[in-house]
C-alpha positions in Angstrom: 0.0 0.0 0.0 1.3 3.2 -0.7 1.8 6.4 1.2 -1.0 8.6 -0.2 -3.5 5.9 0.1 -2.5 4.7 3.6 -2.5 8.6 4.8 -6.4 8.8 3.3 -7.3 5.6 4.7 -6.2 6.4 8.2 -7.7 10.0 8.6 -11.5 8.4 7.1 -11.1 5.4 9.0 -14.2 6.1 11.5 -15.8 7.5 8.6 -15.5 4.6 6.6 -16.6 2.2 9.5 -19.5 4.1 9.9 -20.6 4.3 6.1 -20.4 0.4 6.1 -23.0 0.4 8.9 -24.9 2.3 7.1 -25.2 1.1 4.3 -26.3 -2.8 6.1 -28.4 -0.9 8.2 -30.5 1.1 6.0 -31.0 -1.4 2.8 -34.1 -2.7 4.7 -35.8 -4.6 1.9 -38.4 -7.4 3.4 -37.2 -10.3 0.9 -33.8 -11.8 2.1 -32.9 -12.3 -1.9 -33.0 -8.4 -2.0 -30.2 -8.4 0.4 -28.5 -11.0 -0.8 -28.1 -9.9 -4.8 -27.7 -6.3 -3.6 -25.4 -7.1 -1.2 -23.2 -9.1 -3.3 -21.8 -6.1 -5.3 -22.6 -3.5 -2.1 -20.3 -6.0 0.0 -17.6 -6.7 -2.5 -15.1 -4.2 -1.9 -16.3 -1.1 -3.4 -14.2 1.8 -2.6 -17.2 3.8 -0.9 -15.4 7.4 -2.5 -18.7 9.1 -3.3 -20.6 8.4 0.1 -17.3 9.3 1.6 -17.0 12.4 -0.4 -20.5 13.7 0.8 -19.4 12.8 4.6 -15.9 15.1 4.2 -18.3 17.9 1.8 -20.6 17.9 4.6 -18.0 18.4 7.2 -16.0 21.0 5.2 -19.3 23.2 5.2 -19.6 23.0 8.9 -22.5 20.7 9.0 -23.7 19.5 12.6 -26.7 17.8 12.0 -27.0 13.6 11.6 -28.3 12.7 8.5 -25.1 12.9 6.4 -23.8 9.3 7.4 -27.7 7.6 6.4 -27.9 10.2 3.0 -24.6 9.2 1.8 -25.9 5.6 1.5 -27.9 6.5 -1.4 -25.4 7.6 -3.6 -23.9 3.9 -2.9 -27.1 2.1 -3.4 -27.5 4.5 -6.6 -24.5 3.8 -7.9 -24.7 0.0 -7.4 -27.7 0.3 -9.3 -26.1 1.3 -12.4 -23.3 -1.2 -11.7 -25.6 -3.9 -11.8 -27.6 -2.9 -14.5 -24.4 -2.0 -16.9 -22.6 -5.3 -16.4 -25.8 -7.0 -17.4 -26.4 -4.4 -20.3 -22.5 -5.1 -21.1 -22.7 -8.6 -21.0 -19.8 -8.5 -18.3 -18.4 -11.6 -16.4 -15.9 -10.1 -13.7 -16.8 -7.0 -11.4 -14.5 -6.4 -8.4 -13.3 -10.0 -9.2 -16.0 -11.4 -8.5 -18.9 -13.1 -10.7 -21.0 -10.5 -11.8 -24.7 -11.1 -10.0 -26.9 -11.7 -13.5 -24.5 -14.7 -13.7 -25.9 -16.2 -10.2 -29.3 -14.8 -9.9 -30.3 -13.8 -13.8 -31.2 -11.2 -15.3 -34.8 -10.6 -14.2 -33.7 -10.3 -10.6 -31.0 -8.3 -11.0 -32.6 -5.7 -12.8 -35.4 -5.7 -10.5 -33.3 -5.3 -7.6 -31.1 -2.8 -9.0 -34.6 -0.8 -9.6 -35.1 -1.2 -5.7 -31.7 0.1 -5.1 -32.6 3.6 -7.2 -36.1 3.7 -5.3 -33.9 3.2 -1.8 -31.8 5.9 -2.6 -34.7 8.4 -3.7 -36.2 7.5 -0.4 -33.3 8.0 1.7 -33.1 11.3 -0.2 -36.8 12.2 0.9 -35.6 12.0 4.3 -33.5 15.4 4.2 -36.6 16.9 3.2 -35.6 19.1 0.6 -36.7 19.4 -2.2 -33.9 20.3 -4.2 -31.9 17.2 -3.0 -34.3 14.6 -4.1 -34.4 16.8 -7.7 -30.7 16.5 -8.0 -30.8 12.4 -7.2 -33.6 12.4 -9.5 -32.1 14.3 -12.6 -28.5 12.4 -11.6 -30.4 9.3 -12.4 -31.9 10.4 -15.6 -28.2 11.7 -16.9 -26.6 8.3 -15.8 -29.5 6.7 -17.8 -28.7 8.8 -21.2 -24.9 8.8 -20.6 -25.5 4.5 -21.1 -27.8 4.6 -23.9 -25.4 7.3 -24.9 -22.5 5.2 -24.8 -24.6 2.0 -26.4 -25.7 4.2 -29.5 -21.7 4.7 -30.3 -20.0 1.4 -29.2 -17.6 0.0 -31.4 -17.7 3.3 -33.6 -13.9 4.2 -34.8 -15.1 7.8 -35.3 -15.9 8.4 -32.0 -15.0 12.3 -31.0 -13.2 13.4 -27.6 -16.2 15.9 -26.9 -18.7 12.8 -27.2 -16.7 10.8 -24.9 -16.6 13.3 -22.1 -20.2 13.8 -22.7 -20.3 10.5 -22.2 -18.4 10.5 -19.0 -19.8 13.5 -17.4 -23.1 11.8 -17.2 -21.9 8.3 -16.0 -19.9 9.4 -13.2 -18.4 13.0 -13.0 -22.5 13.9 -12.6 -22.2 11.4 -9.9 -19.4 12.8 -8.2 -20.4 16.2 -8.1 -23.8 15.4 -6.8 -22.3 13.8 -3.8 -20.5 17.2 -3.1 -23.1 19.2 -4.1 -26.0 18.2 -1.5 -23.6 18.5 1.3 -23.5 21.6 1.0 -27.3 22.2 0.4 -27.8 19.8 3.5 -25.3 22.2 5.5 -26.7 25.0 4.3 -23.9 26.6 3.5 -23.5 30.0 0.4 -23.8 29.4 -2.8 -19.9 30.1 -3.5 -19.3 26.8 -1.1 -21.5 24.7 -2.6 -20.3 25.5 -6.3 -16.8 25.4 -5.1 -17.7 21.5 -3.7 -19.5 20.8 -7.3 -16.9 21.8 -9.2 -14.2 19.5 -7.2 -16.7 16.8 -7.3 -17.0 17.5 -11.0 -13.5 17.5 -11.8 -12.8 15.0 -9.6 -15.1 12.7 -11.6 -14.0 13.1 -15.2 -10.5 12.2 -14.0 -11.4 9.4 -12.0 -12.9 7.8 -15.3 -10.0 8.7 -17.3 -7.9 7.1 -14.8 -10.3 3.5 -14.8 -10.0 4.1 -18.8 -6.3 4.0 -18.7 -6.2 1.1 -16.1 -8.2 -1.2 -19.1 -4.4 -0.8 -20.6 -2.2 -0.5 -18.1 -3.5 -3.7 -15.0 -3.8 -7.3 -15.2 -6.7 -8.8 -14.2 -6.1 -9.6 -10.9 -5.6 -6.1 -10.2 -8.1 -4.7 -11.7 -11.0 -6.8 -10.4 -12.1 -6.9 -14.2 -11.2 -8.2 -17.4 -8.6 -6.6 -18.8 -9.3 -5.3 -21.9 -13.4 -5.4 -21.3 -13.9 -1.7 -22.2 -12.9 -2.9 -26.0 -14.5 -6.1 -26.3 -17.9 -4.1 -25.0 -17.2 -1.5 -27.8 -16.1 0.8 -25.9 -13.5 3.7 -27.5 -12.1 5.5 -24.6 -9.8 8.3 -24.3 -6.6 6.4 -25.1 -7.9 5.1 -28.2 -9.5 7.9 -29.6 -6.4 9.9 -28.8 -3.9 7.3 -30.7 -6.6 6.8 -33.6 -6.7 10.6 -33.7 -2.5 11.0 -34.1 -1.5 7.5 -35.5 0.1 6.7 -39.3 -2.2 4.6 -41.5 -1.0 1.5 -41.5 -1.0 1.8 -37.8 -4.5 3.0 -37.8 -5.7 0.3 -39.8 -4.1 -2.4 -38.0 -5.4 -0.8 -34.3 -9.3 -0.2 -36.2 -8.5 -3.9 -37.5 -8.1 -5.1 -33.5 -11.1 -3.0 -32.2 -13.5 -4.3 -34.1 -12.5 -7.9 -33.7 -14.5 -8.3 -30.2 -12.5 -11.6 -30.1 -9.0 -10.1 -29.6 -6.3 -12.2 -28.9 -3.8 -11.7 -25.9 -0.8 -10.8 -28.6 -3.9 -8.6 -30.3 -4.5 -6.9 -27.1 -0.6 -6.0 -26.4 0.2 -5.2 -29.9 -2.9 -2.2 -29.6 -1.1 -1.3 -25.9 1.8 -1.0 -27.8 0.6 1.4 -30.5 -1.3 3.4 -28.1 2.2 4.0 -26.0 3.8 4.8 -29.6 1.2 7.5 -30.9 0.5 8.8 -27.5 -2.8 7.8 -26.5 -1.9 6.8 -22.9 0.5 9.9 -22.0 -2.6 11.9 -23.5 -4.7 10.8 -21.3 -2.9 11.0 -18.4 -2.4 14.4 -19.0 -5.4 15.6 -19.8 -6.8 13.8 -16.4 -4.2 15.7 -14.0 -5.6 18.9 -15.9 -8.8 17.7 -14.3 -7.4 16.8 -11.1 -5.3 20.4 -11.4 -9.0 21.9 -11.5 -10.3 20.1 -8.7 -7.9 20.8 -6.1 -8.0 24.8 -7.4 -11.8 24.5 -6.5 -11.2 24.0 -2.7 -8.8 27.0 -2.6 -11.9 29.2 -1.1 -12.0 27.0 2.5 -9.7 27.3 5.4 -7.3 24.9 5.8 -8.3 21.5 8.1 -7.4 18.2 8.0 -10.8 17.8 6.4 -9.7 19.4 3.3 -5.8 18.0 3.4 -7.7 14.7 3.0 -9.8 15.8 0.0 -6.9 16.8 -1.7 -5.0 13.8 -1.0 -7.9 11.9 -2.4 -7.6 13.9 -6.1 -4.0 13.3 -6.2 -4.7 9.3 -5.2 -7.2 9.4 -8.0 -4.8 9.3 -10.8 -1.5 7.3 -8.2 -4.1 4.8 -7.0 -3.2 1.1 -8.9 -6.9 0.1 -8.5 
C-alpha cells in the first residue's frame, strides 16, 4: 500500500466504518434475496469514494446535523444500481473480481433489484426533506440513464469524438461525483460560493477518476483490476486512449489498431500489440495528462476553504485518484 492511500485511509477510518454500517443498516428490503443480490456487489469491496466524499463535503461546510452518514448511503445504493444494470447491459463476467450477480441470480432479478436500489436511494433522499436534493438524485439518475444509452448508441464506432466521450463521461460518473458534493453543502446549508466550489471538485474529480479506470483497461492485469482486462474494448467501448492514438496515428498503424477494435475476439498478442501502439502514438500519456488537468482543476476548487485536515484529506484523495493502482 502506498503512502497517499494509507494517509487517506487512516484520517476516514471512523468514517468509513460508519458508512459500512450504514449502508447494512438502512438497505431494509423485506425479501432476504434483495439483500442477498444487492449485497453481493454492495459487500464486495467497493471503494465507498462518493458516500465518503459527501461525509468530508458535509464536514468541510460545517455541517452539525445527523443525516449525512444515512444520505450518503444513497449515492452507494445509486450507484450500485447502475453497476448492476451495466454489467448486465454489457454482458460482463468479472466485477471487483467477482462473478458479476446476472450470472448467479439472472437477469430478471438483477434488474429488478437494482430498480429497488434507485427507489432506496430516492427515499433515503426524501428524508432530508428538501426538495432540491431529491431533484438533484432524480435528474442524476436520468443523466446516468442517457450517458448509457449514450454510450450504447456509439459502441464500437472508430469515429468516436473526444467531446462525445466526455459527454459520455460526465453523465456516467463525473455527474455522480459532483452530486455527492453538491447536496452536502445544500444539507449544511452553506453559500452558494461553497456549494459551487464543492461541485466543481466533485466534477473534476469525476472526469479524471474515469479517465484514470480508462487508462487502467491498458495498463493492470486482471487480478488487479477486479475486471477483465481489456473489457472496455471487447464491450465496444473507444475510450480516451484510443481515440487519442486513432486521432494521431500513421495509416498503417491505424488500420491495423481499427483492425483489433473491431474484432471483439482479440487475442492476448492482439490486445498487447494495440497497448503498444497506443504507447507509440501517445494515446496513454494523453490521457494521463489531460486527467491531471482535471485533477489540477479540482484541487484549485477548494482553494476558497480554510485549511483543516478535512480538506488536506480531499486533496490527498484527487492526487490518489490518478497514483491509486486500482
Amino acid at each position: 500500500m502506498n503512502d497517499l492511500k494509507q494517509k487517506i485511509l487512516t484520517a476516514v477510518e471512523d468514517d468509513l466504518s460508519d458508512i459500512e454500517k450504514a449502508i447494512s443498516d438502512n438497505l431494509n428490503p423485506y425479501l432476504e434475496l434483495v439483500s442477498e443480490v444487492a449485497g453481493h456487489l454492495l459487500f464486495s469491496g467497493g471503494k465507498r469514494l462518493r458516500p465518503l466524499l459527501m461525509i468530508l463535503s458535509a464536514r468541510l461546510c460545517g455541517y452539525t446535523g445527523d443525516y449525512e452518514k444515512t444520505f450518503s448511503t444513497a449515492l452507494e445504493y445509486l450507484h450500485t444500481a447502475t453497476l448492476l444494470h451495466d454489467d448486465l447491459v454489457d454482458e460482463a463476467t468479472l466485477r471487483r473480481g467477482k462473478e458479476v450477480a446476472h450470472s448467479n441470480w439472472g437477469n430478471s432479478i438483477t434488474v429488478l433489484v437494482g430498480d429497488y436500489l434507485l427507489a432506496r436511494a430516492l427515499s433515503i433522499s426524501a428524508g432530508t426533506g428538501r426538495l432540491r436534493v431529491i431533484q438533484i438524485l432524480a435528474e442524476l439518475t436520468e443523466s446516468m440513464s442517457q450517458g448509457e444509452v449514450h454510450q450504447l448508441m456509439r459502441k464500437g464506432d472508430i469515429n468516436l469524438a473526444e467531446d462525445e466521450y466526455l459527454e459520455v463521461i460526465r453523465r456516467k460518473t463525473a455527474m455522480l461525483f459532483e452530486a455527492a458534493c453538491r447536496v452536502s453543502a445544500i444539507i449544511a446549508d452553506a453559500p452558494q460560493e461553497n456549494e459551487k466550489a464543492l461541485a466543481d471538485y466533485g466534477y473534476n474529480l469525476g472526469i479524471a477518476f474515469q479517465m484514470a479506470d480508462d487508462l487502467f483497461d491498458y495498463t493492470l492485469t486482471t487480478s488487479d483490476f477486479g475486471k477483465e482486462v481489456g473489457a472496455d474494448l471487447r464491450e465496444g467501448k473507444l475510450t480516451l486512449p484510443v481515440i487519442s492514438a486513432l486521432r494521431n496515428t500513421t495509416p498503417d498503424d491505424k488500420e491495423l489498431m481499427i483492425k483489433i477494435i473491431q474484432n471483439q475476439n482479440f487475442s492476448v498478442q492482439d490486445f498487447k500489440t494495440l497497448i503498444e501502439l497506443l504507447e507509440k502514438h501517445g494515446g496513454l500519456a494523453y490521457t494521463q495528462k489531460v486527467a491531471a488537468a482535471y485533477i489540477d482543476k479540482a484541487k484549485q476548487a477548494l482553494a476558497i476553504f480554510e485549511t483543516s485536515q478535512t480538506r488536506d484529506t480531499m486533496l490527498d484523495i484527487a492526487d490518489y485518484a490518478l497514483a491509486r493502482r486500482v
